[in-house]
VMD Tcl script that draws the C-alpha trace (Angstrom):
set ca {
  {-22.30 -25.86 -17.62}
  {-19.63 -27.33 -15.93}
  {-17.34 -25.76 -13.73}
  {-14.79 -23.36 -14.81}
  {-11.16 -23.46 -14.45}
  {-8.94 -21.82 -12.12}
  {-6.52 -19.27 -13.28}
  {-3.41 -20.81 -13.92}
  {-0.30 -19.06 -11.54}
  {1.28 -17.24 -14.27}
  {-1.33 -16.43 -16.88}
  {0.08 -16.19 -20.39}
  {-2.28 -14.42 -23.32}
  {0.41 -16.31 -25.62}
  {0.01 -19.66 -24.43}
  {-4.41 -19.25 -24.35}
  {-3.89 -18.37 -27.70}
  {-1.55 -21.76 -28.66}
  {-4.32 -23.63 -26.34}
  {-7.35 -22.36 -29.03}
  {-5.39 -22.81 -32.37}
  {-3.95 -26.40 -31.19}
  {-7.96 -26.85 -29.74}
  {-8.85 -25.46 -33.80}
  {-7.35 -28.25 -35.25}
  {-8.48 -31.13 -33.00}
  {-12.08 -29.54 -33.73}
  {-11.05 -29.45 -37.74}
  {-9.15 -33.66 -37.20}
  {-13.01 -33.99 -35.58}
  {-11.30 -35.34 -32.68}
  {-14.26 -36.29 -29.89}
  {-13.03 -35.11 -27.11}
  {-12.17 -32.02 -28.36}
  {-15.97 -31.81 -30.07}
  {-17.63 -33.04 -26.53}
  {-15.15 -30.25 -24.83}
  {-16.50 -27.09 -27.58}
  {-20.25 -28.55 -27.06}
  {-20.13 -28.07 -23.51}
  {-18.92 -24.29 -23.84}
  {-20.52 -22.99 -27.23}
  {-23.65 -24.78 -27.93}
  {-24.15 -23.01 -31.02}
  {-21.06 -24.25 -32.45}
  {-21.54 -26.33 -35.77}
  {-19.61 -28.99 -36.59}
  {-21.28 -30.02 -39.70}
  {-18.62 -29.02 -41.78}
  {-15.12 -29.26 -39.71}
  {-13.85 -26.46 -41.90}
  {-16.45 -24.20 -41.22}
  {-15.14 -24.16 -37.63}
  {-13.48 -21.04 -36.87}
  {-10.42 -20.15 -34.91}
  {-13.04 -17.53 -33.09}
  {-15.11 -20.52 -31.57}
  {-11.70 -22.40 -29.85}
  {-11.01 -18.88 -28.85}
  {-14.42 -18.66 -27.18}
  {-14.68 -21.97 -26.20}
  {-10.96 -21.48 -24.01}
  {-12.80 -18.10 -22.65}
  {-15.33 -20.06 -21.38}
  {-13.68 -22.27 -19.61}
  {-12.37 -19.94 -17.30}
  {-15.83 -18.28 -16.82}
  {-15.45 -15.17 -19.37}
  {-18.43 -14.08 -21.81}
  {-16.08 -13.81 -24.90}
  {-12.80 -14.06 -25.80}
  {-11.94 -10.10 -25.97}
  {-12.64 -9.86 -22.52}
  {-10.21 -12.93 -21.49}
  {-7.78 -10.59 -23.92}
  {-8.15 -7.45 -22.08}
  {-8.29 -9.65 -18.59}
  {-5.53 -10.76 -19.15}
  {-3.62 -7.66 -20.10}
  {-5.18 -6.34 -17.04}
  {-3.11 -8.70 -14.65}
  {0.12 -8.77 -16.44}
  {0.27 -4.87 -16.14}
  {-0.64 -4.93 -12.57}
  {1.20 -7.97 -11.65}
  {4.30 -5.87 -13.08}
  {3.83 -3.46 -10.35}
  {7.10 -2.61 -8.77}
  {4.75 -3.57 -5.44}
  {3.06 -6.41 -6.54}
  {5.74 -9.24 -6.79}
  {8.33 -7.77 -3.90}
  {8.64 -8.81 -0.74}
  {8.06 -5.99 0.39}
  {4.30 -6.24 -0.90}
  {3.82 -9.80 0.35}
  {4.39 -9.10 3.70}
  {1.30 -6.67 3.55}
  {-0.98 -10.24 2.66}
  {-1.73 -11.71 6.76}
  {-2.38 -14.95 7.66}
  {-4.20 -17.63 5.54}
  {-7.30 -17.37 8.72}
  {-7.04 -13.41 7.79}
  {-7.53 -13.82 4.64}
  {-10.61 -16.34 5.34}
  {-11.76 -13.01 7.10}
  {-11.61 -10.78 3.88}
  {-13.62 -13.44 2.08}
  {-16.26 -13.43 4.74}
  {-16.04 -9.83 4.93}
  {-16.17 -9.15 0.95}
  {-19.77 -11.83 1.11}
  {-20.86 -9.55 3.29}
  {-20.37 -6.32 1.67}
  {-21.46 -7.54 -1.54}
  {-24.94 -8.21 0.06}
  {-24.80 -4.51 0.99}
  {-24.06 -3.29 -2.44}
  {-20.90 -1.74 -1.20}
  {-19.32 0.31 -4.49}
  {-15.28 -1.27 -3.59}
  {-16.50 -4.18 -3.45}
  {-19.25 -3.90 -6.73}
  {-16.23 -2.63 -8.40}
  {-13.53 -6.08 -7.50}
  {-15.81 -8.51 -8.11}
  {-16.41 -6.51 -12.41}
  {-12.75 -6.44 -12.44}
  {-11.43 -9.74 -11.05}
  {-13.90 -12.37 -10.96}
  {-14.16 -13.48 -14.79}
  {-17.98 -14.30 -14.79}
  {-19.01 -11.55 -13.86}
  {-16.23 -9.14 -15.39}
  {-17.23 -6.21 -17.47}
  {-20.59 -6.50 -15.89}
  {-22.73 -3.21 -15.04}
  {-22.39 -3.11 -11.16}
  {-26.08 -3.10 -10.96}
  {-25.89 -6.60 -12.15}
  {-22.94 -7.56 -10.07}
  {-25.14 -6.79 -7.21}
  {-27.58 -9.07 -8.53}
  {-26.15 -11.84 -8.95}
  {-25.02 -14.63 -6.86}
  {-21.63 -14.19 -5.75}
  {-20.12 -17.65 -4.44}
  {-17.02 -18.41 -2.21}
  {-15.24 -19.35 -4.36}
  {-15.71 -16.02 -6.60}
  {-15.17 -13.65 -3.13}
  {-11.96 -15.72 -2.56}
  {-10.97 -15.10 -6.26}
  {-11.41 -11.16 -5.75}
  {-9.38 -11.43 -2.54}
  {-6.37 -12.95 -4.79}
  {-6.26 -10.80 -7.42}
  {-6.58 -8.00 -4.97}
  {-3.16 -8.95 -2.99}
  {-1.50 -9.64 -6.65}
  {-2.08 -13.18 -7.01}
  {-4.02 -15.18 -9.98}
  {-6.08 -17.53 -7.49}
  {-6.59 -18.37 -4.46}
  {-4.26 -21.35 -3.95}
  {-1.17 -18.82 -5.05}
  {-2.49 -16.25 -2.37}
  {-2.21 -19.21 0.10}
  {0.85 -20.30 -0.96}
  {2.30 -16.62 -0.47}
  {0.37 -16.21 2.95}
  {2.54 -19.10 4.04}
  {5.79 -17.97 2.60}
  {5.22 -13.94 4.17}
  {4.66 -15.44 7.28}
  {8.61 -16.81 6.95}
  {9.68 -13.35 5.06}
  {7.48 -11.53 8.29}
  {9.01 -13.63 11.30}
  {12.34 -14.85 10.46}
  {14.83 -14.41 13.25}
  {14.40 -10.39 14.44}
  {17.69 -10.68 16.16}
  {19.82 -12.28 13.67}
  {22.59 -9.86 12.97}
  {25.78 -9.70 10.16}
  {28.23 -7.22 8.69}
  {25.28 -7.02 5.99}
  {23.31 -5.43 8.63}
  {25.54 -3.62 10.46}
  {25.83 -1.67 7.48}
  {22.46 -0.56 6.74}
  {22.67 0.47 10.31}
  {26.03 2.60 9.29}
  {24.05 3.71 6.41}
  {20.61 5.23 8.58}
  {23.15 6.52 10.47}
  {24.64 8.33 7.96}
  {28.45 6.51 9.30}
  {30.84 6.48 6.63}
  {33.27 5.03 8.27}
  {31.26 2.57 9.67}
  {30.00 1.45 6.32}
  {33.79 1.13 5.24}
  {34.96 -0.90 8.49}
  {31.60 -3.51 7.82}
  {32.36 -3.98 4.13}
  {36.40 -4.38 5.55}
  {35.03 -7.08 7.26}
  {33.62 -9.23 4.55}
  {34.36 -7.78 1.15}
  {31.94 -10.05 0.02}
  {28.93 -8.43 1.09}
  {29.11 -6.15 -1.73}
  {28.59 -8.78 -4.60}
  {25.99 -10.95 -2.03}
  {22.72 -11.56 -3.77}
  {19.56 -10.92 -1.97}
  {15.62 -11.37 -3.06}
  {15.85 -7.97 -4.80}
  {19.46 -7.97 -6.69}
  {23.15 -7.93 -5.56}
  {23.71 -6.51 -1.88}
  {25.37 -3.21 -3.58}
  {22.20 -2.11 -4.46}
  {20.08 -3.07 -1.85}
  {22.64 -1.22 0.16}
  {22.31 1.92 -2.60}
  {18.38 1.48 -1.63}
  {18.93 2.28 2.26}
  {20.89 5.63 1.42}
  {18.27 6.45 -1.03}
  {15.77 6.12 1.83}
  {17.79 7.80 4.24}
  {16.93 11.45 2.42}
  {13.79 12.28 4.89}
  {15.52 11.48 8.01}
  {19.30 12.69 7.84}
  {20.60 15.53 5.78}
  {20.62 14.81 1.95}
  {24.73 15.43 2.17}
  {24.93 12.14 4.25}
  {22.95 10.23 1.89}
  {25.08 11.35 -0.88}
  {28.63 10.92 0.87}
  {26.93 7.44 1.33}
  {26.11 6.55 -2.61}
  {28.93 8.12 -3.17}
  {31.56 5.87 -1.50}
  {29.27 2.58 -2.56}
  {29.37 3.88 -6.33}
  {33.00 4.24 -5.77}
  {32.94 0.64 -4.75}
  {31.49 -1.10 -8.00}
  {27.40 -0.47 -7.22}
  {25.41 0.99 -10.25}
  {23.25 3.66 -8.75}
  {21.59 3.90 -12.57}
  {20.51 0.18 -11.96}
  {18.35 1.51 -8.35}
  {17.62 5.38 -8.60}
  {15.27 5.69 -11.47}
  {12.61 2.72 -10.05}
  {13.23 5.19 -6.52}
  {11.69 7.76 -8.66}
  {8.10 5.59 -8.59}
  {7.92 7.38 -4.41}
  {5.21 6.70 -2.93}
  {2.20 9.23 -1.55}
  {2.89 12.71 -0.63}
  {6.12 12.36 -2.42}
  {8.05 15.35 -1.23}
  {9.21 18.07 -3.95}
  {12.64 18.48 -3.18}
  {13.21 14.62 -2.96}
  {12.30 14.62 -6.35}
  {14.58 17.07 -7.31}
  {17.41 15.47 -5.06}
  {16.35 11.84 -7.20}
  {16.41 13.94 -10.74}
  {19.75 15.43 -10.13}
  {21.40 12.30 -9.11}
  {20.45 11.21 -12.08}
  {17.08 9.51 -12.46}
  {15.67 9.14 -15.95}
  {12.44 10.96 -16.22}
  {11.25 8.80 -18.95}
  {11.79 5.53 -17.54}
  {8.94 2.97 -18.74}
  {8.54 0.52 -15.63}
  {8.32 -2.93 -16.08}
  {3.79 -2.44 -15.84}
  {4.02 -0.25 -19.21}
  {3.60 3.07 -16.79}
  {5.92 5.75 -17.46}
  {7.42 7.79 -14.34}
  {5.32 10.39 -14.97}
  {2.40 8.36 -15.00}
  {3.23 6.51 -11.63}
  {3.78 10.19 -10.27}
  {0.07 11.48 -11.18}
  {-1.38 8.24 -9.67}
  {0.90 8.19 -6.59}
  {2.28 11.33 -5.45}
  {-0.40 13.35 -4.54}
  {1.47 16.45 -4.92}
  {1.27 18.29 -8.16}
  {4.24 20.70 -7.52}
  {6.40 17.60 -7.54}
  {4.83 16.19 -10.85}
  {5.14 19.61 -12.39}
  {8.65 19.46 -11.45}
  {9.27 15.97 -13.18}
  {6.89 16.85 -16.21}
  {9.30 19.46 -17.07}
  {12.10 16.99 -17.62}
  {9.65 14.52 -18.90}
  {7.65 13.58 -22.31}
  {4.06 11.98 -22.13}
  {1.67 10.31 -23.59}
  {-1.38 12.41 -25.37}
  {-4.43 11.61 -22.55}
  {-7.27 12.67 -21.42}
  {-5.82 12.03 -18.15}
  {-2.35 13.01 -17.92}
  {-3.85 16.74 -19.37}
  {-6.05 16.43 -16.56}
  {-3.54 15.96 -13.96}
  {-0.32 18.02 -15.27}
  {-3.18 20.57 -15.43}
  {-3.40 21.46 -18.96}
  {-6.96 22.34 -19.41}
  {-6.30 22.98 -23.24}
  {-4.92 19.48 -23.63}
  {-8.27 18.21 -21.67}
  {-10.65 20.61 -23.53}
  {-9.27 18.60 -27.02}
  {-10.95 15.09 -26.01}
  {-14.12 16.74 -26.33}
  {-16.20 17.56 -29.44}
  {-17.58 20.59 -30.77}
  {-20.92 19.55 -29.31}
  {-19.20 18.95 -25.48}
  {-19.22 15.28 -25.77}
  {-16.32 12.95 -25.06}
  {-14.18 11.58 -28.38}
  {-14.03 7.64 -28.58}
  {-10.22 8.34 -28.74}
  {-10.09 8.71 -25.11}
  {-11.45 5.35 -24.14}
  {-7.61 4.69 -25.57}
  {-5.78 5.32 -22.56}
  {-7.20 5.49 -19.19}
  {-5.43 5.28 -15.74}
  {-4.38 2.05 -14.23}
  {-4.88 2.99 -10.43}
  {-4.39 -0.43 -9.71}
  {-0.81 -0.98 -11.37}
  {0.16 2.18 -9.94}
  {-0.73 1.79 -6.58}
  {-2.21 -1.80 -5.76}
  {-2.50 -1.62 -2.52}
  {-4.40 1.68 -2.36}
  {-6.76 1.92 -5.28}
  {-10.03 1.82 -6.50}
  {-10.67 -0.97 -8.77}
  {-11.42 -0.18 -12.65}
  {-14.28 -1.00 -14.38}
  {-13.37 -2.99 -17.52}
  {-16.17 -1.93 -19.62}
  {-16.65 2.20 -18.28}
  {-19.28 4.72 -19.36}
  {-18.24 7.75 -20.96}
  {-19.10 9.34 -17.18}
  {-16.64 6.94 -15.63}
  {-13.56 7.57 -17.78}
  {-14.13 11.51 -17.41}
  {-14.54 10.73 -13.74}
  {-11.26 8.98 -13.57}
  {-9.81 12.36 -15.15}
  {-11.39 14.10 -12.98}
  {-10.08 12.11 -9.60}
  {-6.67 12.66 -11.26}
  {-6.92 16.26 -11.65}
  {-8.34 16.76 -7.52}
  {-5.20 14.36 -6.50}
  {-2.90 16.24 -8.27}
  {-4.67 19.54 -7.27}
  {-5.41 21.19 -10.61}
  {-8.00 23.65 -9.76}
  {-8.56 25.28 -13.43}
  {-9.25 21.59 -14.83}
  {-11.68 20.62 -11.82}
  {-13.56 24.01 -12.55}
  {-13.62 23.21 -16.61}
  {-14.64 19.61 -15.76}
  {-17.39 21.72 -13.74}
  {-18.22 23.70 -16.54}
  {-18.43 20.40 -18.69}
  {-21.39 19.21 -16.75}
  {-19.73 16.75 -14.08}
  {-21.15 16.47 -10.97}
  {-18.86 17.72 -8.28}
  {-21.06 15.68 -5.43}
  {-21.29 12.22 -7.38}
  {-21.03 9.60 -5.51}
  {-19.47 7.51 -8.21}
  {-16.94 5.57 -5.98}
  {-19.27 5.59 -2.97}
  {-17.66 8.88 -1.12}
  {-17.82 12.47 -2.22}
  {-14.66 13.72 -3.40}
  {-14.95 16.82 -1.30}
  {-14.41 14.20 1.73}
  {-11.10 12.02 0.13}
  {-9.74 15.57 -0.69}
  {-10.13 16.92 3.11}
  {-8.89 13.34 4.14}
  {-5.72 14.10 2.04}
  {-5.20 17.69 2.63}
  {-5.45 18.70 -0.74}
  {-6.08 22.46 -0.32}
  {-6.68 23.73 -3.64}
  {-8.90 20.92 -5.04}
  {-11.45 21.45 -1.74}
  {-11.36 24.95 -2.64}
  {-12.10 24.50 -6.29}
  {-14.93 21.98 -5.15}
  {-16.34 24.35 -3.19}
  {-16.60 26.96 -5.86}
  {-17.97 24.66 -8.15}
  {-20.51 23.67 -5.51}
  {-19.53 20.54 -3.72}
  {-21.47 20.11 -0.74}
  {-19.35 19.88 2.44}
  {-21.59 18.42 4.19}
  {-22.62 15.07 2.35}
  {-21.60 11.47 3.52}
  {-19.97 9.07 2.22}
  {-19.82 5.00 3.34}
  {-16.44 4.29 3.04}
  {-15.57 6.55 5.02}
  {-19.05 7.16 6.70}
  {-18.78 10.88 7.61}
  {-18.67 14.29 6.16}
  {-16.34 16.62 4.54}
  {-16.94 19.17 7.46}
  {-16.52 16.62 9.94}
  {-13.41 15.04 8.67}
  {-12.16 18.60 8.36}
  {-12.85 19.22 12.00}
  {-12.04 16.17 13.62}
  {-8.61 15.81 11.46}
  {-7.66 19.52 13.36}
  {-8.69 18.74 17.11}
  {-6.77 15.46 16.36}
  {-3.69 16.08 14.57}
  {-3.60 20.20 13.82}
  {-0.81 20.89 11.10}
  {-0.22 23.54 9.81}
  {-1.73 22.49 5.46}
  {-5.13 21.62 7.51}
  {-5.85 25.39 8.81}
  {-6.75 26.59 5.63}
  {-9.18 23.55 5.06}
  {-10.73 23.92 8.28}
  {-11.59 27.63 7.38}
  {-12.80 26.42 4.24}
  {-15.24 23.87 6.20}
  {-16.68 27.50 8.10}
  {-14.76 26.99 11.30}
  {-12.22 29.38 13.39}
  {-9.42 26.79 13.56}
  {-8.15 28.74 16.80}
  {-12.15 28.30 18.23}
  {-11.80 24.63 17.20}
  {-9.01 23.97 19.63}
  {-9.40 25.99 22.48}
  {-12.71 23.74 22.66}
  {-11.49 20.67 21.93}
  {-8.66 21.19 24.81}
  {-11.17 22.11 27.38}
  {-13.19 19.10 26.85}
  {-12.00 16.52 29.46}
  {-10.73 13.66 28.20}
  {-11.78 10.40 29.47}
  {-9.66 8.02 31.29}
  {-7.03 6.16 28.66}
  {-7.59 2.71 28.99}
  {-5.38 0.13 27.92}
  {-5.08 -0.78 24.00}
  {-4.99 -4.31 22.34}
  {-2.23 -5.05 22.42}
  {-1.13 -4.26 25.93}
  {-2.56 -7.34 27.32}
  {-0.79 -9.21 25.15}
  {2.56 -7.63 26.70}
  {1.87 -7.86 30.32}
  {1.36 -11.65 29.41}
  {4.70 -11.95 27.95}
  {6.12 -9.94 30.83}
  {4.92 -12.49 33.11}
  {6.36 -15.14 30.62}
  {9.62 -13.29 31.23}
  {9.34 -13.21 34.73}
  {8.35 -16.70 35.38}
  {10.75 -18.28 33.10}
  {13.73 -16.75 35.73}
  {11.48 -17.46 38.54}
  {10.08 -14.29 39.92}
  {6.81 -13.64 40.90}
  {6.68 -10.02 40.79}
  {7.33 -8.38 37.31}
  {9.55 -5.55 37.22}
  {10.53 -3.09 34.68}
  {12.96 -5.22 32.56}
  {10.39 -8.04 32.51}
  {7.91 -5.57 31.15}
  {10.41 -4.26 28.22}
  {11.30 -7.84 27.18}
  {7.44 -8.27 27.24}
  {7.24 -5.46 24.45}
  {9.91 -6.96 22.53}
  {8.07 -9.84 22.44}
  {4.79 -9.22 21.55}
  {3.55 -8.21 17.98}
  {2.99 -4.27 18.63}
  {6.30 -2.97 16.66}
  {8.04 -2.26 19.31}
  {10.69 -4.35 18.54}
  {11.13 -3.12 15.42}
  {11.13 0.49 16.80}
  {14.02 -0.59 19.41}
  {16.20 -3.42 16.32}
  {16.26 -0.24 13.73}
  {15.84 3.80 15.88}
  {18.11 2.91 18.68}
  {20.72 1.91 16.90}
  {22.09 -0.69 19.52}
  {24.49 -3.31 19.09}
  {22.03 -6.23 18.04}
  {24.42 -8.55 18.06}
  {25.88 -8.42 21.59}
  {22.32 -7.43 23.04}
  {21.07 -10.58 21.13}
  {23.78 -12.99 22.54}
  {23.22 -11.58 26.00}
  {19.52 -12.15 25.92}
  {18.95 -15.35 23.61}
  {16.81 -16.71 26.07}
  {14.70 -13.76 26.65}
  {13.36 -12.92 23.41}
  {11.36 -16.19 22.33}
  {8.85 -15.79 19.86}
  {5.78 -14.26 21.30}
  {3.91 -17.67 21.05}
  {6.69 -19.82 22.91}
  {4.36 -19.04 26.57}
  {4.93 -21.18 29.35}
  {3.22 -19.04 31.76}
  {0.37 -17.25 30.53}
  {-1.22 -15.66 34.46}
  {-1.25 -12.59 35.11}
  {1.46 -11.76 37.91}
  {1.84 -9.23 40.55}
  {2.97 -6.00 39.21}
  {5.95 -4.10 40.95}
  {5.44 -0.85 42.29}
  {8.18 0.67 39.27}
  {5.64 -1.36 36.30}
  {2.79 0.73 37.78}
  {4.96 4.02 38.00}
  {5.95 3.01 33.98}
  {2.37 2.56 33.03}
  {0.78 5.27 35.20}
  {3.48 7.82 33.00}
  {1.77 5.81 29.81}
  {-0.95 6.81 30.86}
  {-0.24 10.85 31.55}
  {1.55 11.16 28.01}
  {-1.61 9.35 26.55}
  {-3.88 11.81 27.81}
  {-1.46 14.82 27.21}
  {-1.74 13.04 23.53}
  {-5.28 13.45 24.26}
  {-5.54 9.85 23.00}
  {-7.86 7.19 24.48}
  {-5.88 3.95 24.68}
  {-2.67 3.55 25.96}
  {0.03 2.03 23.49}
  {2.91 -0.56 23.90}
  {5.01 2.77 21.95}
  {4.01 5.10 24.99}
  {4.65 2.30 27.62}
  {8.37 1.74 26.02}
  {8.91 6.04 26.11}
  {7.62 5.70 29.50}
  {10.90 3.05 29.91}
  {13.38 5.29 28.30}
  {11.96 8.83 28.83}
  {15.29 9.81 31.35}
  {18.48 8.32 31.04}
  {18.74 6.85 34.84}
  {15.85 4.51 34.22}
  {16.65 1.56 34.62}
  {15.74 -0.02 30.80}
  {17.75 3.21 29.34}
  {20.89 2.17 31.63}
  {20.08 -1.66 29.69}
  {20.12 0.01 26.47}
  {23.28 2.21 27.14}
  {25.22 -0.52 27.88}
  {24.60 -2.39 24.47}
  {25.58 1.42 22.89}
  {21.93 2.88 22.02}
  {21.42 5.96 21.08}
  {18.77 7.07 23.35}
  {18.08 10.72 21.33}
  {17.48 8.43 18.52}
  {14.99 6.26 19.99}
  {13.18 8.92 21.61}
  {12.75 11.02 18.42}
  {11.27 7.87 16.99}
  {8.85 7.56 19.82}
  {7.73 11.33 19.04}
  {7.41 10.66 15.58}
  {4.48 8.06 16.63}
}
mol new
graphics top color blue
foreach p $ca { graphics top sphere $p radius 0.5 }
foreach p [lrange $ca 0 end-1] q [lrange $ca 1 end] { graphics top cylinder $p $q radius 0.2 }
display resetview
């Protein structure tokens, strides 16, 4: 057989099924390149009697040509991509910056190869789902077959929302342009988002003053209103809810349609917070908004949330489909108890609906299986109801006869719901007999240990209860940890990378010692998101700091001087305080974030004095800092 066909960019069930009935009638006209085309793809076509051919063989005949087994899997391929291609992530900008470099994505291919050889379940999983050849195909087959390039690069694609890899390409080149344009560019549109995290009224009215027009400016995602409408949303976690709303309030009052922005806002994002739901419902959001993927609210919510209070607070506002899943995870074990029959098996009805992880959250999902088992689709019911932490309906899933320490998507789910913190569900698991202390490979470790090492690391306050769970004295845990000495912090990757730049800075004015101010313009400079820490938390007057220091903040690959220069005797004081507050942190590699706090830490430093002048707000910077 020939080789296949590419994807096309924007794949169209309505045109493939134009292509077979206009390829029908060429076969039925007996046209010979149409007959030498269907030969090639369905040898058991006849063509004895044109009229005998069927508008089933052009259908499989166009299947074939892009590599699929029939034509109802192209169909249900191809419904697969529009509804995840609809994802409010996978077409925004936002999304494409996430992609890397075309050499990175070389990587992933190499990578994927790799894995595949290793039988690695995410992996197993992409390559049924995305690569038509093999899709629909029992993994244990998937593993045994040869995967090509040209199939891992395929799987990369339709991973990162794309239809091939040429379109993935084509977007690596253009994120690169979304990810670096010019950081210090600065206009009244910007000043106002800056008014906005601020929570500034009045400095949102004096910017828009200044050019009227910004309101009505169109940017990638709709007019500049509502992009302005989607910083005050945004601004709920950090400043007081009342600023956000004296915000939308004065931008409603100045022509922008909050109904047009708030409802998509509803979608959140992971360990969506309760009471910004409620904030988003009483401003408000429609609760039975369909997005644009064919997912309702509620159905985003269950996949993406991770926090069951807030669901249950939306559900009560909301209507919903009838499945197996969404009684699993609004935790209505009556509602999941009526997909099974009398005899405790599951009813074909609830192959009907199953949860689209990957529309709902595309860049943090676990690929579906296009052809599932009975086991898989009550598995997928049963992931829903430990995110959403349902412990009645993971007990009668218990009771039903599945497997609490299955494997099924190569980690126990004891271990993703310690990762996550999801109290109730590791409880449940445990009672149903979930063994704490089985591994996983992706991530390779334990329930207990995760448990443990997630404490010593980052103790708050939802991970005590866990850790008690796992058979440990929380208390115990750190008294030990903190007595344990910690070894020297050495520097981290990216440090290098900014002592280069800061002897960039300082050779390009001619000095051969590199001070303090050489060594901030070196963080700005170098890809460790410092920059973006100092352009957005410090709120600082871009625009005069920019004009003032043009020359100084080249693009981290303009080097004209890439030796390593004499240090000054205040660049080893800055980085010897990196290092203290890195091994307060208890942390083993010093980071460009802790070398910058290190610059700012008292207001006489030198760098703080810099940033003063150009009207930062220091508090605001430094909270940042601490939030890292």
């Amino acid at each position: 057989m020939s080789d296949t066909h590419p994807l096309p960019s924007n794949p169209s069930l309505e045109f493939e099924r134009k292509a077979a009935k206009a390829l029908l009638s060429l076969l039925r006209a007996g046209d010979p390149a149409a007959i030498a085309r269907a030969q090639v793809r369905h040898d058991a076509i006849s063509m004895a009697t044109r009229a005998s051919v069927k508008l089933a063989d052009a259908q499989l005949v166009i299947a074939r040509e892009y590599g699929f087994t029939s034509w109802p899997r192209l169909v249900r391929y191809f419904g697969d991509m529009a509804r995840q291609h609809a994802s409010d992530l996978g077409g925004r900008a936002g999304y494409r910056r996430m992609i890397g470099s075309a050499a990175e994505l070389e990587e992933r291919v190499t990578r994927l190869l790799v894995e595949h050889r290793a039988r690695q379940e995410f992996v197993g999983r992409s390559l049924a789902a995305y690569v038509p050849r093999l899709y629909g195909m029992p993994l244990r087959q998937v593993y045994d077959s040869v995967v090509t390039e040209d199939d891992a690069r395929l799987a990369v694609a339709r991973r990162n929302g794309c239809s091939n890899w040429d379109d993935l390409i084509r977007a690596a080149a253009e994120s690169e342009t979304v990810r670096n344009p010019d950081p210090w560019h600065t206009d009244e549109f910007f000043r106002a988002h800056q008014a906005i995290w601020a929570g500034d009224v009045p400095a949102l009215e004096r910017s828009v003053e200044s050019n009227p027009g910004m309101l009505e400016r169109d940017t990638e995602n709709g007019p500049g209103a509502q992009q302005l409408l989607h910083s005050a949303l945004a601004t709920h976690d950090r400043s007081p809810p009342s600023a956000a709303v004296d915000i939308i309030t004065w931008l409603v009052s100045r022509g922008a349609d909050l109904t047009q922005v708030i409802t998509p806002y509803l979608l959140g994002r992971t360990q969506m917070r309760t009471d910004r739901v409620i904030w988003l419902l009483d401003l408000g959001a429609d609760p039975n908004w369909i997005a644009p993927n064919g997912l309702s609210v509620l159905e985003h919510a269950l996949l993406r949330w991770w926090n069951g209070a807030a669901v249950d607070v939306l559900a009560a506002r909301a209507r919903h489909r009838e499945a197996l899943w969404i009684a699993a995870g609004v935790g209505d074990v009556a509602g999941v108890a009526r997909w099974f029959d009398t005899r405790g098996n599951l009813r074909p009805e609830a192959r009907r609906d199953r949860p689209d992880f990957s529309a709902a959250h595309p860049s943090m999902s676990m690929p579906m299986i296009p052809e599932p088992s009975d086991e898989e689709i009550v598995w997928e019911s049963f992931v829903v109801a430990i995110m959403n932490e349902r412990a009645s309906v993971i007990e009668y899933f218990a009771t039903r006869g599945v497997d609490v320490n299955n494997r099924l998507w190569g980690v126990p789910v004891i271990v993703a719901a310690v990762g996550s913190g999801w109290t109730e569900s590791v409880e449940a698991l445990l009672r149903c007999g979930a063994d704490p202390d089985l591994r996983g490979s992706m991530p390779n470790t334990t329930a207990r240990e995760m448990a443990r090492n997630e404490w010593v690391e980052r103790p708050r306050p939802k991970f005590r209860r866990i850790v008690e769970l796992m058979g440990f004295d929380p208390d115990a845990l750190l008294a030990e940890h903190r007595a344990t000495l910690v070894p020297e912090p050495t520097f981290g990757f990216r440090v290098p990378e900014v002592l280069a730049l800061a002897g960039d800075d300082a050779h390009r004015l001619g000095a051969t010692v590199v001070s303090v101010e050489h060594l901030f313009f070196g963080l700005l400079r170098a890809r460790c998101g410092v920059q973006s820490l100092v352009r957005q938390a410090s709120r600082l007057d871009l625009r005069r700091f920019a004009d003032h220091y043009r020359e100084r903040l080249r693009p981290h690959d303009e080097v004209l001087h890439a030796q390593a220069l004499v240090l000054s005797a205040e660049v080893e004081t800055a980085l010897a305080d990196a290092r203290i507050l890195t091994k307060a942190l208890r942390r083993e590699e010093i980071s460009p974030d802790r070398i910058l706090y290190a610059l700012v830490q008292h207001d006489q430093q030198p760098i703080a004095q810099l940033l003063l002048t150009f009207g930062a707000d220091l508090g605001a910077l430094r909270r940042e800092l601490a939030r890292y």
